[in-house]
C-alpha positions in Angstrom: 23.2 -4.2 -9.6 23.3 -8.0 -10.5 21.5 -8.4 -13.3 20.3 -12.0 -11.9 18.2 -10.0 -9.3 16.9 -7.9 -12.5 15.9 -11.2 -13.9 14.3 -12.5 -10.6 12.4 -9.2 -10.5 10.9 -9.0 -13.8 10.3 -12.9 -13.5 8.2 -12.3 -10.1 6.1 -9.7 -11.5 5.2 -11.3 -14.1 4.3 -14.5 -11.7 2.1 -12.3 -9.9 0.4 -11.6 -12.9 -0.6 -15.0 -13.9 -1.6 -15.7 -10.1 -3.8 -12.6 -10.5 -5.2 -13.6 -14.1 -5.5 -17.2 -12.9 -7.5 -15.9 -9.8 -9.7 -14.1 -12.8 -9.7 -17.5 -14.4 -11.1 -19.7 -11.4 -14.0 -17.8 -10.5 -15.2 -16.5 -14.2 -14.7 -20.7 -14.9 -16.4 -21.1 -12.0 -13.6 -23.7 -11.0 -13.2 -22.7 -7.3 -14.6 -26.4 -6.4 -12.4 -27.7 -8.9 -10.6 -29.9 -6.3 -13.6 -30.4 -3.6 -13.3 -29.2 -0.6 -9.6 -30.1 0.3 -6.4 -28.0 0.4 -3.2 -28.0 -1.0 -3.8 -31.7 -2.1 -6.5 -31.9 -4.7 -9.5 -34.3 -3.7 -7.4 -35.3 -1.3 -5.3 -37.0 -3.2 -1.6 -35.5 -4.1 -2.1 -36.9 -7.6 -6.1 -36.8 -9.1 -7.3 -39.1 -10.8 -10.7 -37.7 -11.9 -9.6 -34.9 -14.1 -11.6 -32.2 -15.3 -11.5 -29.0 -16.5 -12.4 -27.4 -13.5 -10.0 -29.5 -11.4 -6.9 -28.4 -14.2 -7.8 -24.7 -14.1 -7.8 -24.9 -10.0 -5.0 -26.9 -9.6 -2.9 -25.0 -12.2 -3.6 -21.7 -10.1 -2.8 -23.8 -7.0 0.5 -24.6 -8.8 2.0 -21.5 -10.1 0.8 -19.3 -6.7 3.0 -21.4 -5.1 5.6 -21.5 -7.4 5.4 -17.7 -7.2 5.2 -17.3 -3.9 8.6 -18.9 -4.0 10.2 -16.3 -6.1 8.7 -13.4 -4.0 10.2 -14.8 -0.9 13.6 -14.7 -2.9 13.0 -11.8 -4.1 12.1 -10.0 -0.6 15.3 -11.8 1.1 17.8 -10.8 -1.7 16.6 -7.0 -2.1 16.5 -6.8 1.7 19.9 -7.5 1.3 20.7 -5.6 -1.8 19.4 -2.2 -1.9 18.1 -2.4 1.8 19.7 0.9 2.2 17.2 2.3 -0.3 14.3 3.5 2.6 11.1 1.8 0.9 12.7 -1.1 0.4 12.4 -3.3 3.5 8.7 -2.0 3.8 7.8 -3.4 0.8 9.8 -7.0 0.9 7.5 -7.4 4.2 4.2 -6.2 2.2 4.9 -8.2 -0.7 5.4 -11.5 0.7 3.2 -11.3 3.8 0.0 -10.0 1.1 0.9 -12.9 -1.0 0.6 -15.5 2.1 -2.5 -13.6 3.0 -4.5 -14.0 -0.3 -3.4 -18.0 -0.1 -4.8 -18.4 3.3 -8.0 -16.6 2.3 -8.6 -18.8 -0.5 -7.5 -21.9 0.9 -9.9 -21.0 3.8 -12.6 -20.3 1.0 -12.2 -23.7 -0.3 -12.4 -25.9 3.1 -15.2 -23.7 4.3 -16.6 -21.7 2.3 -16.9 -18.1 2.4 -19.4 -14.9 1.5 -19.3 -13.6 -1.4 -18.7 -10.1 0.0 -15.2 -11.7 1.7 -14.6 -13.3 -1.1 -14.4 -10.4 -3.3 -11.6 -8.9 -1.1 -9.3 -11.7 -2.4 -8.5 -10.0 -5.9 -7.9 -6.3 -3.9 -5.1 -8.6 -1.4 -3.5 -10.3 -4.2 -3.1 -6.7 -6.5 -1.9 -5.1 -3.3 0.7 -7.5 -3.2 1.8 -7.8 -7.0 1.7 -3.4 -6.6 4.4 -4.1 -3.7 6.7 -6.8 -6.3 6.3 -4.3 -9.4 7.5 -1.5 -7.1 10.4 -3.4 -5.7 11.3 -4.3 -9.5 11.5 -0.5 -10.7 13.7 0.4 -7.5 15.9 -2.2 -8.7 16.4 -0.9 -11.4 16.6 2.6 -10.6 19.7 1.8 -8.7 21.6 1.7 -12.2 19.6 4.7 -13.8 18.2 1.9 -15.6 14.7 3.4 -14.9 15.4 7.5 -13.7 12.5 9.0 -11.0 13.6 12.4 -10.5 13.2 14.2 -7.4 9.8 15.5 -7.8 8.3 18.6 -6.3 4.1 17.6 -6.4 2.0 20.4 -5.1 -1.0 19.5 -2.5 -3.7 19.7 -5.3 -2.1 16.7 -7.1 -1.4 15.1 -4.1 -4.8 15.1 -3.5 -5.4 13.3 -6.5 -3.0 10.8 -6.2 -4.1 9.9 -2.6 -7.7 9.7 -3.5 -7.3 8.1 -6.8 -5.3 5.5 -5.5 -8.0 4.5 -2.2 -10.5 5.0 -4.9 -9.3 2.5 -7.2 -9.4 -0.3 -4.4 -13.2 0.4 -4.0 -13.6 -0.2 -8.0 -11.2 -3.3 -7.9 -13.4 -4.7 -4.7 -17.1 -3.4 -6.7 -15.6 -5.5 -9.6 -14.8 -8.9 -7.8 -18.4 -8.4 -6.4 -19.9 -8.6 -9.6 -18.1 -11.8 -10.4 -18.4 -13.4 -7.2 -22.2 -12.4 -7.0 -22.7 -13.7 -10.7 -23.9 -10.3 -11.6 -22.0 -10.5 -15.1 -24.3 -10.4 -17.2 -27.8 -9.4 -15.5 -27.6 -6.1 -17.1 -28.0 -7.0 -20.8 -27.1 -3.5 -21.8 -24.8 -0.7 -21.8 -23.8 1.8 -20.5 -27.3 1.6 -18.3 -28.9 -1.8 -17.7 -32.3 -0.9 -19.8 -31.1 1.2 -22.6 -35.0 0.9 -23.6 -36.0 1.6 -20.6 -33.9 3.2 -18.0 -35.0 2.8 -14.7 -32.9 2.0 -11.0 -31.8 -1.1 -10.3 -34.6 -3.6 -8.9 -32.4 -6.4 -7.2 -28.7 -6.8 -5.8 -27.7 -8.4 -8.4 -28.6 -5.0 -10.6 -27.4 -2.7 -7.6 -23.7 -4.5 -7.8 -23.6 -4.7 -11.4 -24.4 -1.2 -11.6 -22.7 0.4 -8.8 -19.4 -1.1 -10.5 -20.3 0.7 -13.8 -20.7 3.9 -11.6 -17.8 3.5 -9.9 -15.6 2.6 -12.7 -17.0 5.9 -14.4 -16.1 7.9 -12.0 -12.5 6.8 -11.8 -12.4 7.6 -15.5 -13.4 11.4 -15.0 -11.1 11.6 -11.7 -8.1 10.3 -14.1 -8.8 12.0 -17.0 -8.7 15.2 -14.6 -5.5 14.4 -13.0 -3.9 13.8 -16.8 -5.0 17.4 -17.6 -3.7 19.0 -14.7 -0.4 17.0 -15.4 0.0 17.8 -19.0 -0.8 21.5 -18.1 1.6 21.5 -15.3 4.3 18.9 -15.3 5.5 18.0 -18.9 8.7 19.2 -17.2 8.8 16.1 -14.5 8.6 13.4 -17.3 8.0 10.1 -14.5 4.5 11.9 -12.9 3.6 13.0 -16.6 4.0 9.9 -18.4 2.8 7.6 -15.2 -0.6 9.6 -15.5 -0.5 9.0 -19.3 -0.3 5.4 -19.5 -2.6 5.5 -16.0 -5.5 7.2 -18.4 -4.7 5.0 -21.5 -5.3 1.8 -19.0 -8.2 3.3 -17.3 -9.5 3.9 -20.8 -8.4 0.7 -21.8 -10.7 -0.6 -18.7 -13.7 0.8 -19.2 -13.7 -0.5 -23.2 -13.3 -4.1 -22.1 -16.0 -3.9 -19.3 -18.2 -2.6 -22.2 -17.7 -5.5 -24.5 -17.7 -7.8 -21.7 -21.3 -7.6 -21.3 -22.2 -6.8 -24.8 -20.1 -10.1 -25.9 -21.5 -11.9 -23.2 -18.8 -12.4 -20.9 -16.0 -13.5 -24.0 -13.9 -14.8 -21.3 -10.7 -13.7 -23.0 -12.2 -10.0 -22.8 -12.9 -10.5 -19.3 -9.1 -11.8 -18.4 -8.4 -8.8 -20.7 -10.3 -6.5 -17.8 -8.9 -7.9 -15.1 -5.2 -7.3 -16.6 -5.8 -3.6 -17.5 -7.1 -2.9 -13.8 -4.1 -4.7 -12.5 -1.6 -2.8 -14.7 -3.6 0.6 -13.5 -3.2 -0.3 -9.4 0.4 -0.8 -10.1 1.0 2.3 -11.8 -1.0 4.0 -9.2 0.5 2.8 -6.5 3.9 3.6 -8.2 2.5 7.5 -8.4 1.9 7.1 -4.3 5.3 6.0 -4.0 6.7 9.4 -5.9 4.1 11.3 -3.9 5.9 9.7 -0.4 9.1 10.6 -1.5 8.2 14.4 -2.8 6.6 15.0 0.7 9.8 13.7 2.3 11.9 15.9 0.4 10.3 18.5 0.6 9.8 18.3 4.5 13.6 18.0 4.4 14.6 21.0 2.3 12.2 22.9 4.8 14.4 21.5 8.1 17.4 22.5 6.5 16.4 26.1 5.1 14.8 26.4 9.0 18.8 25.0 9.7 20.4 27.6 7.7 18.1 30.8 8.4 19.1 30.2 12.1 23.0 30.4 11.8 23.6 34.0 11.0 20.9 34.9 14.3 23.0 32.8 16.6 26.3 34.5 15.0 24.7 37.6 15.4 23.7 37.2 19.2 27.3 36.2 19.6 
């Protein structure tokens, strides 16, 4: 493999990171209105005059998405062409760069006309779902050199089950989590881990329902990963890829749920808070990674069943000869 096309991949993913952080960025800033209500050109104008903060922040993110998207639509094109023969390649070139458009129209669309907060909040779960599809094209990349070795894994139906479900699951806390920002629901819980510790009561208002529905959610996550890390310790330290990949999934999940503690309790630090959106990001990725093993251990074993069915049946038709 060219190692230019290594370079374009690791480049990519990391330009999907900074569009995702810089999406973070925009609406913890509150910078969404940076540039009016016009799109791509900022205040209408292709070079603004009237600078301000807001208008740097939102025209930066305007900047490097495009710039990105650029490099995804390379990267799609050239590993459609270069490891094409690979089967979950093609799929994801298509899901990467058609995501990526997706997430620009939605926000574009946000800016010229506004949108509900609800729809609004699916714009973070788009744009992960496509960096997910450019980090997984990366690591088949650069398993095609042994670079980065996924054995054929044999996962039984209880994991399975876990993988599935985790990974849906996650998208519900990612979309719970863009709700609370997009709601300004931050910080009207003043404590933690309830929203009284003095006095713990249910919520009163949406903004308390959001704020801590997202909590619940995000601790339920926890438990359902710190589950699936058991049963992988306890039964595959022998398939090192699922082992380690729910490793690093519980030290990110962990990771997670520290910085969405000290992002209320510092009162919404905003380095903390880009800190919180990076760990979920990194934790989708190496979820849907997991999926991607699960896919291809339900293939192979569906295939080693046809061709034991295949085998079993030649000695009957000799024998009826």
């Amino acid at each position: 493999m060219k190692p230019s096309l290594k370079w374009l991949a690791v480049l990519t993913t990391l330009g999907m990171l900074f569009v995702l952080l810089g999406g973070a960025l925009v609406t913890k800033t509150e910078s969404g209105a940076g540039c009016g209500s016009s799109w791509p050109l900022c205040n209408g104008q292709f070079v603004p005059t009237d600078i301000t903060p807001e208008l740097v922040i939102e025209l930066a993110h305007r900047l490097v998405s495009g710039s990105v998207g650029i490099l995804v639509l390379m990267l799609s094109v050239w590993s459609w062409k270069a490891i094409g023969h690979i089967r979950e390649t093609k799929f994801l070139a298509v899901l990467s760069f058609c995501f990526l458009l997706l997430q620009a129209l939605i926000g574009a669309a946000a800016v010229v006309w506004g949108q509900n907060d609800f729809v609004l909040a699916i714009h973070f779960g788009i744009s992960l779902i496509s960096f997910a599809s450019v980090f997984l094209l990366t690591l088949l990349i650069f398993e095609v050199d042994k670079k980065f070795k996924a054995e054929k894994l044999i996962i039984d139906k209880r994991m399975s089950f876990h993988i599935i479900g985790i990974t849906i699951y996650s998208f519900i806390v990612v979309y719970t989590g863009a709700l609370v920002r997009h709601t300004d629901s931050s910080l009207v819980c003043p404590d933690w881990p309830l929203c009284y510790n003095a006095e713990p009561t249910l919520p009163v208002n949406l903004f308390e329902w959001v704020q801590m529905g997202h909590r619940a959610a995000a601790g339920l996550i926890f438990l359902w990963i710190a589950y699936a890390t058991y049963l992988a310790v306890k039964n595959y330290k022998h398939q090192k890829v699922l082992y380690w990949g729910w490793m690093v999934s519980f030290i990110l999940v962990s990771l997670q749920v520290v910085s969405g503690a000290i992002v209320v309790l510092s009162r919404l630090n905003l380095y903390i808070a880009l800190a919180h959106a990076f760990f979920i990001s990194c934790l989708f990725g190496m979820l849907s990674y997991l999926m991607l093993l699960n896919v291809r251990s339900r293939k192979n074993a569906a295939a080693e069943k046809k061709a034991n069915i295949e085998e079993s049946s030649i000695p009957s038709t000799t024998s009826a000869k």
